[in-house]
C-alpha positions in Angstrom: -2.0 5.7 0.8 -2.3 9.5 -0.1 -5.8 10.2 -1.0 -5.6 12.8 -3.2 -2.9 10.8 -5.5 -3.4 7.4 -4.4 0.5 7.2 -3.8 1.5 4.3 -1.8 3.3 6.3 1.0 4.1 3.4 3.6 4.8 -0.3 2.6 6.6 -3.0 4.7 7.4 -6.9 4.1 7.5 -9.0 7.0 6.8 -12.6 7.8 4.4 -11.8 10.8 2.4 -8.7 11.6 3.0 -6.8 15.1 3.0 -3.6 16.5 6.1 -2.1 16.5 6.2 -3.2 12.5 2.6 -1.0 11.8 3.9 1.6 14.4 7.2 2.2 12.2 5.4 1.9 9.1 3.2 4.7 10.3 6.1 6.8 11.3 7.7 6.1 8.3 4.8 7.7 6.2 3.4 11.6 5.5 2.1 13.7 8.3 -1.9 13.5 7.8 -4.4 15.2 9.3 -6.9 12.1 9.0 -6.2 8.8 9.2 -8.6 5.5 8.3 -8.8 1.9 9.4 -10.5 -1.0 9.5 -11.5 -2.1 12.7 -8.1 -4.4 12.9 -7.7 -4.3 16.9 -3.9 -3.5 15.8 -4.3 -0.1 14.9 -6.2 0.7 18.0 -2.6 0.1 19.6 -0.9 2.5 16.9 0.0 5.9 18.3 -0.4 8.8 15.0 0.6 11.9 14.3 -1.1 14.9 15.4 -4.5 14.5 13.6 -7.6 12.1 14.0 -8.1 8.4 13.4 -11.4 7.1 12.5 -12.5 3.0 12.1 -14.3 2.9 9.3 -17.8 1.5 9.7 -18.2 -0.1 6.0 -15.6 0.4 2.8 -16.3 4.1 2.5 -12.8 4.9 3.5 -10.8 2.2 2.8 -12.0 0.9 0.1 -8.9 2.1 -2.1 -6.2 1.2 0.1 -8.2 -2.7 -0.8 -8.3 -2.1 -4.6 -4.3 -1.3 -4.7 -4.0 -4.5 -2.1 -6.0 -5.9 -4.8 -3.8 -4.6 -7.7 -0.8 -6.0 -5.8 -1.9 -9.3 -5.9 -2.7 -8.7 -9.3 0.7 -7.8 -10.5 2.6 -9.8 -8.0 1.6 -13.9 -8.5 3.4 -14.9 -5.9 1.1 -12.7 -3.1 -1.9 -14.4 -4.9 -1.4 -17.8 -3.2 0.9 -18.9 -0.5 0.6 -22.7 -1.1 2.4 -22.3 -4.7 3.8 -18.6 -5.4 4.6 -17.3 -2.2 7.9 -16.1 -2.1 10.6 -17.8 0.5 12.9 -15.5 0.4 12.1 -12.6 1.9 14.3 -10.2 1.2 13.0 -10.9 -3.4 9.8 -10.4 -1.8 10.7 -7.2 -0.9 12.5 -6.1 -3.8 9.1 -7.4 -5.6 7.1 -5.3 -4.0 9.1 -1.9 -4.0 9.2 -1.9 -7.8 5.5 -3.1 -7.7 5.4 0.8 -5.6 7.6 2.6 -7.8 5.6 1.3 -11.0 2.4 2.0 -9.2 3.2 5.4 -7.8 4.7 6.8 -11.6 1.5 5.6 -13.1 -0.9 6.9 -10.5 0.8 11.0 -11.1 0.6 9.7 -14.7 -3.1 9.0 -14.5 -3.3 12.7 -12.7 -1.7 14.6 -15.4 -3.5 12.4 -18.3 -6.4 10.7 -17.1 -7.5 9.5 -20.9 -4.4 7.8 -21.5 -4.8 4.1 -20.3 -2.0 2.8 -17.9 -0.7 0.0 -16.5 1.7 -0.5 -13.7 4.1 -2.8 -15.9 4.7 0.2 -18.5 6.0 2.5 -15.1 8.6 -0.6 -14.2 11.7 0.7 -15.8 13.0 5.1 -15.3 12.2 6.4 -18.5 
């Protein structure tokens, strides 16, 4: 996630986590000059760009990267549980979630340029 826009810059669907997933996912996103985690032993194992990587003690640094996870699950019922809405199919899982990031990202530049308009992710779905 960008800070400054709170763009979703790096995604990915897959069925288990592992290294070479995060690692490309990471490559994949913007240069930064700081990165923040959790203390996920995974990202210990991550190599990044040229600039720093701090765990995060508490929230203070990622505690927007969990309200958009947050917001995900929010918009997309089938993240919310696995037993009943979780998705089989992997590859409409995907497709779920990269117009959940396109809506997102359009409304989050909207919020930017008119933060005392209210927004929501489902009015961003569809180019205008």
């Amino acid at each position: 996630m960008d800070r400054q826009t709170r763009c979703i810059v790096g995604w990915e669907v897959v069925w288990e986590r592992q290294p070479q997933v995060m690692q490309q996912v990471v490559d994949q996103g913007r240069r930064a000059k700081q990165y923040f985690s959790d203390q996920w032993e995974l990202y210990q194992l991550l190599v990044y760009y040229p600039g720093r990587h701090t765990v995060s003690e508490g929230k203070r640094d990622t505690y927007a990267v969990e309200a958009d996870n947050a917001e995900l699950r929010h918009y997309l019922a089938r993240l919310a549980r696995r037993s009943r809405c979780f998705s089989r199919c992997i590859k409409a899982l995907r497709n779920a979630v990269k117009l959940f990031v396109f809506a997102f990202n359009r409304r989050q530049l909207f919020k930017q340029a008119y933060p005392k308009f209210p927004a929501h992710v489902f009015q961003f779905a569809i180019p205008s």
